[in-house]
PAVEX-144850 format. One record per residue: residue in three letters; x, y, z of N, C-alpha, C in turn. Coordinates in steps of 0.2 Angstrom, whole numbers, padded with zeros to 4 digits, always signed. Layout:
! residues N
ALAXYZXYZXYZ
...
END
This chain:
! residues 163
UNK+0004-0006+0000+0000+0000+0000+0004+0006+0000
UNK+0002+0012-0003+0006+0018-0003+0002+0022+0003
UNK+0003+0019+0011+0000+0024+0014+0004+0030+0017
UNK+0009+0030+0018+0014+0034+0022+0017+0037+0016
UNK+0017+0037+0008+0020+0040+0004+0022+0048+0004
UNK+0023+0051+0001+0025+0060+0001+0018+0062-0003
UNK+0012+0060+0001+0006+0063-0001+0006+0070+0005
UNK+0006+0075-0002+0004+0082+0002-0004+0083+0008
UNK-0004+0084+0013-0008+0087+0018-0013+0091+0015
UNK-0019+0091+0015-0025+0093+0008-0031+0094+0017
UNK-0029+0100+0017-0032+0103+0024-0039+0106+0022
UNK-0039+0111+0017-0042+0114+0015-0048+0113+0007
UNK-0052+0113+0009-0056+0113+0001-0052+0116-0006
UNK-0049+0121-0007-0044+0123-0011-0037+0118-0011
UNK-0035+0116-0007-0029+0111-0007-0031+0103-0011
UNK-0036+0102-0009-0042+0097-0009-0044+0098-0017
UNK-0046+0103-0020-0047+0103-0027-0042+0103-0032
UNK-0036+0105-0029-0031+0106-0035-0027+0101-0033
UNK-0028+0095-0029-0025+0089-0030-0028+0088-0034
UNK-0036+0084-0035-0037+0083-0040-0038+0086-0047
UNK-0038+0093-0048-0034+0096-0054-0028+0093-0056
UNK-0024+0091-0051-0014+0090-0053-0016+0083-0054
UNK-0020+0079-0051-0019+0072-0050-0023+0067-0055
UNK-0029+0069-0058-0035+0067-0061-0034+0069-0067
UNK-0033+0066-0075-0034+0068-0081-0040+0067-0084
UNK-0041+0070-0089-0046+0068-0094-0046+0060-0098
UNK-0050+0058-0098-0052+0053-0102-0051+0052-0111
UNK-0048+0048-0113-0047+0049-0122-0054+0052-0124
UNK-0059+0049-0122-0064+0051-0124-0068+0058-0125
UNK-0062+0061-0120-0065+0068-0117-0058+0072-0121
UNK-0055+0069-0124-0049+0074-0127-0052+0072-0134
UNK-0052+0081-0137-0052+0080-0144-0047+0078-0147
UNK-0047+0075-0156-0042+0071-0158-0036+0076-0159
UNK-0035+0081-0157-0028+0087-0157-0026+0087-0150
UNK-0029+0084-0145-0027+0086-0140-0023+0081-0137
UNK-0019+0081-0130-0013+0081-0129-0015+0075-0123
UNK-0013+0069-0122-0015+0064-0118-0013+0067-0110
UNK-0013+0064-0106-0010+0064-0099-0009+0074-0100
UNK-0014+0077-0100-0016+0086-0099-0020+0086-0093
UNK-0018+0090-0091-0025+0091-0085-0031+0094-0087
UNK-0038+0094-0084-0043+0098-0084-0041+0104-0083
UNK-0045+0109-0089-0044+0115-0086-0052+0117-0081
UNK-0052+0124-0078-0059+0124-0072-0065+0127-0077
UNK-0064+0129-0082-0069+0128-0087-0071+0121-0089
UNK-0067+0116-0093-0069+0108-0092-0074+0105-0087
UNK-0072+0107-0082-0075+0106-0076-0080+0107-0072
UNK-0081+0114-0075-0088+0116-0075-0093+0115-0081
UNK-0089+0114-0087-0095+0112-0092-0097+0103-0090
UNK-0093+0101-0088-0094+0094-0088-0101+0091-0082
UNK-0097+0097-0077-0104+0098-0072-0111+0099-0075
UNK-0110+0105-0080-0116+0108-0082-0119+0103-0088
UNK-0115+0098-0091-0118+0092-0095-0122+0088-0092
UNK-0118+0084-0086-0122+0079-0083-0128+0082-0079
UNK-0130+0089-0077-0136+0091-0075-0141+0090-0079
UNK-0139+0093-0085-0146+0092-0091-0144+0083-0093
UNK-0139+0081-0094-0141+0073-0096-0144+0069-0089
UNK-0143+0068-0083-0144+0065-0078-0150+0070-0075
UNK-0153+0076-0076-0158+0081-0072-0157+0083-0064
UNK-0149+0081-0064-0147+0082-0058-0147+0092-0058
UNK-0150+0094-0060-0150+0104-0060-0146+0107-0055
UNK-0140+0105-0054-0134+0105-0051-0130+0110-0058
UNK-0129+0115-0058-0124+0116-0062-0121+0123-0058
UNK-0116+0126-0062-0108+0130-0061-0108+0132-0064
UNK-0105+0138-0064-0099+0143-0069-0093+0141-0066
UNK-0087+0142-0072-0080+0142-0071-0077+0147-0065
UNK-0079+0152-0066-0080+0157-0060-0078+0153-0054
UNK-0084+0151-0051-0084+0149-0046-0080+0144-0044
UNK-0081+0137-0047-0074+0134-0048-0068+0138-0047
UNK-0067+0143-0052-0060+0144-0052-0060+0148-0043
UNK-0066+0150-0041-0064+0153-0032-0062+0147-0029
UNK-0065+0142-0029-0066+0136-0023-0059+0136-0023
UNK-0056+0134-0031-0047+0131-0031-0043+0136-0027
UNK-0048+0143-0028-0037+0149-0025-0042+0149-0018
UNK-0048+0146-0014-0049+0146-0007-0054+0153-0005
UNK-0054+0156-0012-0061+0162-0010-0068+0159-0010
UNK-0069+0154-0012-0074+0152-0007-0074+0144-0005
UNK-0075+0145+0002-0073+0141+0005-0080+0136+0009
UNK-0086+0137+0009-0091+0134+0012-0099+0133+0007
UNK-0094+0129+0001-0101+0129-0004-0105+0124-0003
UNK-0110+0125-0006-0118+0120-0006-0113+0112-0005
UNK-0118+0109-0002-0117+0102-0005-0119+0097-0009
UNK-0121+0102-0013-0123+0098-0022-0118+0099-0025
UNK-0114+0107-0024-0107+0108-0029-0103+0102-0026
UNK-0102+0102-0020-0097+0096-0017-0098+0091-0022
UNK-0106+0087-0021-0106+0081-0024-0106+0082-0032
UNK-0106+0089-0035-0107+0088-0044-0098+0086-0044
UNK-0093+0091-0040-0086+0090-0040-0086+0083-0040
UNK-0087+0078-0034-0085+0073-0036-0086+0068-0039
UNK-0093+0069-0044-0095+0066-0050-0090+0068-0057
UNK-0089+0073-0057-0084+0075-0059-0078+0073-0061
UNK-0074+0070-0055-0067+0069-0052-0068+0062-0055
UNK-0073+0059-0051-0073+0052-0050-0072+0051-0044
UNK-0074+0055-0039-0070+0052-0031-0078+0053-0029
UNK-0076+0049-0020-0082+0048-0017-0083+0057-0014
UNK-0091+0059-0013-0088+0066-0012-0086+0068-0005
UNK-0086+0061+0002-0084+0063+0007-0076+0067+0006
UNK-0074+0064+0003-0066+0064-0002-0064+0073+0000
UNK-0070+0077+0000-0070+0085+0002-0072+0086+0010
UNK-0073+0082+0010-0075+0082+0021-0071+0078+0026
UNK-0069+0071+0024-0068+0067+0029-0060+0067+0028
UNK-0057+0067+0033-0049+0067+0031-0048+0061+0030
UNK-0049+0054+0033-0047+0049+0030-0047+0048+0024
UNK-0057+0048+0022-0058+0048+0014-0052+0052+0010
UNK-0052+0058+0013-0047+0063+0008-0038+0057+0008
UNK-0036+0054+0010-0029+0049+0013-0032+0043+0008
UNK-0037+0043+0008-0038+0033+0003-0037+0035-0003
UNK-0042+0041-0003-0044+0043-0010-0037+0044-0015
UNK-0030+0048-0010-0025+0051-0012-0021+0043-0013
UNK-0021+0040-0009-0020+0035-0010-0019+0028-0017
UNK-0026+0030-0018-0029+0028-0023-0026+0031-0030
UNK-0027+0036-0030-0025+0041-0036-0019+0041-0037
UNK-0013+0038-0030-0008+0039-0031-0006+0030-0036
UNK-0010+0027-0033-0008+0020-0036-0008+0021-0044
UNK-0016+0022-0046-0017+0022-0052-0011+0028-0058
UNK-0009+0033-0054-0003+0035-0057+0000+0032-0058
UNK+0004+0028-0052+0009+0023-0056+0009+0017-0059
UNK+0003+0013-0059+0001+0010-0062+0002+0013-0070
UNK+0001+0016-0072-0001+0023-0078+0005+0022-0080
UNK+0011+0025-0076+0018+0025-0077+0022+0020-0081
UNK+0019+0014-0077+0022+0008-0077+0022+0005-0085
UNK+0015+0007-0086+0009+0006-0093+0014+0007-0097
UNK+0018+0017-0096+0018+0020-0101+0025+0016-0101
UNK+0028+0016-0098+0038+0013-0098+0034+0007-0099
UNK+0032+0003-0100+0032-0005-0103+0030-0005-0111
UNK+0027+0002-0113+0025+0002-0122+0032+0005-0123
UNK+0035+0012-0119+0041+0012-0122+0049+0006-0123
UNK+0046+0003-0118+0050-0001-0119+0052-0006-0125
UNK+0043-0008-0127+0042-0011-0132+0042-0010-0139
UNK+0043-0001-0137+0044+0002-0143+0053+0002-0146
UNK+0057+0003-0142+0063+0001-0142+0067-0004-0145
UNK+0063-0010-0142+0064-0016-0144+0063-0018-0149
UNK+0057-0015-0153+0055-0017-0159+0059-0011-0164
UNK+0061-0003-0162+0067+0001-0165+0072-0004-0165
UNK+0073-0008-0163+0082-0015-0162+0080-0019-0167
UNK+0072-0020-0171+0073-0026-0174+0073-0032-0171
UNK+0071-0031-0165+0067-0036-0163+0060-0039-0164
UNK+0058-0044-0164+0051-0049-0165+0047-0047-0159
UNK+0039-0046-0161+0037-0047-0153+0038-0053-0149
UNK+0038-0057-0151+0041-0063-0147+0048-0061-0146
UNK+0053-0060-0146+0056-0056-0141+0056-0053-0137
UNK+0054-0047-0139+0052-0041-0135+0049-0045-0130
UNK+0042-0049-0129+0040-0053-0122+0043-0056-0119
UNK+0048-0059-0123+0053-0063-0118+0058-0058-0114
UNK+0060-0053-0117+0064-0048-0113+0059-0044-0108
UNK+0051-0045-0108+0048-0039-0104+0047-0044-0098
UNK+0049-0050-0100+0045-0058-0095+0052-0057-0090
UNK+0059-0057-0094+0065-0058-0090+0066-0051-0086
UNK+0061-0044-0086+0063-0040-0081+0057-0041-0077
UNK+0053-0043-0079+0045-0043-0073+0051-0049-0067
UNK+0054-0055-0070+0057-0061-0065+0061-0057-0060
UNK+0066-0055-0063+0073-0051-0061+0070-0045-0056
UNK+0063-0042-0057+0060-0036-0051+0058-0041-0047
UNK+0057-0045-0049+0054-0052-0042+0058-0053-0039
UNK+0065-0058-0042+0070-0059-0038+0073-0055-0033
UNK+0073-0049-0038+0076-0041-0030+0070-0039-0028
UNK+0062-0042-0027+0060-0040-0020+0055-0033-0025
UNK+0057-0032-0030+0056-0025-0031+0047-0025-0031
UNK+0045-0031-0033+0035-0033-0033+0034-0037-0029
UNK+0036-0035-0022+0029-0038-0019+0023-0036-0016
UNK+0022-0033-0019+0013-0029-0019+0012-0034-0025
UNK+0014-0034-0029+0011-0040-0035+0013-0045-0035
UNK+0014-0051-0029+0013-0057-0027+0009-0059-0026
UNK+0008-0065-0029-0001-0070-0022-0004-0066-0029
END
């Protein structure tokens, strides 16, 4: 588990929202075909997205970027809690995630995982991309990506991915 990692202290509703700004990206789905993978949301995105699932779901919950953009720099600091729960339909986090400090620890935890995981993804196609730049087969290439996944075992380096 990543409980003790260098996850920042997220005291505040604005500390709390621009983690999730820094830490939560857009979906391929939600990036046009020009646009740039692994970007963050801008506080417009975020409020239109808000303002989308109101009218598709009749949740009549909606936002201006405006306000968003107060919540982030901490000028407003005691909003409805329907902005709370649109934010967190939003993010994808549970919307205790703005209230309960453990939530906000699982959740950061959580997000901390799936980054690296992400990481892991992106260095395992680069790798593959490499190896096939050498002229290598994919059947090589698996067998070199089998002989370092063994070799992280041996040093210990996965045991969160054992069992």
């Amino acid at each position: 588990m990543t409980a003790d990692r260098d996850l920042p202290e997220l005291e505040t509703l604005a500390d709390r929202l621009e983690f999730l700004f820094d830490r939560v990206r857009p979906t391929a789905g939600e990036l046009g075909p020009h646009e740039e993978a692994g970007r963050r949301y801008t506080t417009k995105e975020i409020a239109a997205k808000i303002n989308e699932a109101a009218q598709r779901d009749g949740t009549g919950v909606t936002i201006s970027a405006a306000y968003v953009g107060e919540m982030r720099r901490g000028i407003t600091t005691d909003p409805r809690t329907s902005h709370i729960q649109a934010l967190a339909r939003a993010f994808g986090v549970d919307p205790a995630f703005f209230v309960d400090s453990r939530i906000t620890r699982r959740v950061q935890e959580q997000i901390d995982l799936l980054t690296e995981l992400r990481q892991m993804k992106v260095q395992q196609v680069a790798l593959r991309r490499v190896l096939r730049q050498q002229g290598l087969s994919d059947d090589s290439a698996r067998l070199i990506e089998q002989l370092v996944d063994r070799c992280r075992q041996l040093e210990g380096l996965d045991r969160e991915n054992d069992g």
